[in-house]
N, C-alpha and C positions, 0 to 999 in steps of 0.2 A: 504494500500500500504506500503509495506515497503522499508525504507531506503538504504536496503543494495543491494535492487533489481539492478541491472545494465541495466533492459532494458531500454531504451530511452524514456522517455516522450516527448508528443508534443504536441501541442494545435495551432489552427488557430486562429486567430486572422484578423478582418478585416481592410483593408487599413486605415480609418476613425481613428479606434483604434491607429494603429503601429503610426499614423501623429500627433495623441494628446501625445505620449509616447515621440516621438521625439522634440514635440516643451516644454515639460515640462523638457526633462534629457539635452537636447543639450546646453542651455545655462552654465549650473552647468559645465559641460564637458568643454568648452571652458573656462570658467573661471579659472577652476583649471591645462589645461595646460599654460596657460597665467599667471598662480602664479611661485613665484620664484621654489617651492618645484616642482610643475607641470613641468617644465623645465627641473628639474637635473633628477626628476624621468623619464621624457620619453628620457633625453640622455642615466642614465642609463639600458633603457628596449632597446633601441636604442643599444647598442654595445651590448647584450644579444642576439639579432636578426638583425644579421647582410644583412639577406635578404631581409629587410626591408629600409635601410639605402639611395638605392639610389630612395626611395619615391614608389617604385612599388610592391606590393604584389608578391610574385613567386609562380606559380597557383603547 
């Protein structure tokens, strides 16, 4: 497979999987926006994506 290819890779993955991937990344994730740097980087990413701001994705 080459790197420069642009089509889309995918892979399934089963429920069981995505729930062990979730309870192993989500703590790390919580921690680091709960850190000082976690904070200023998501106000930062925050006024970059201002359709984010009032907490609701815009579909």
């Amino acid at each position: 497979m080459s790197l420069l290819n642009n089509e889309l890779q995918t892979a399934e993955y089963s429920e069981e999987t995505l729930t062990l991937l979730a309870k192993a990344f989500v703590p790390d994730i919580i921690e680091f926006y709960n850190s000082e740097f976690g904070k200023q980087y998501y106000e930062k990413w925050l006024k970059a994506h201002p359709e984010y701001q009032d907490g609701k994705k815009i579909a």
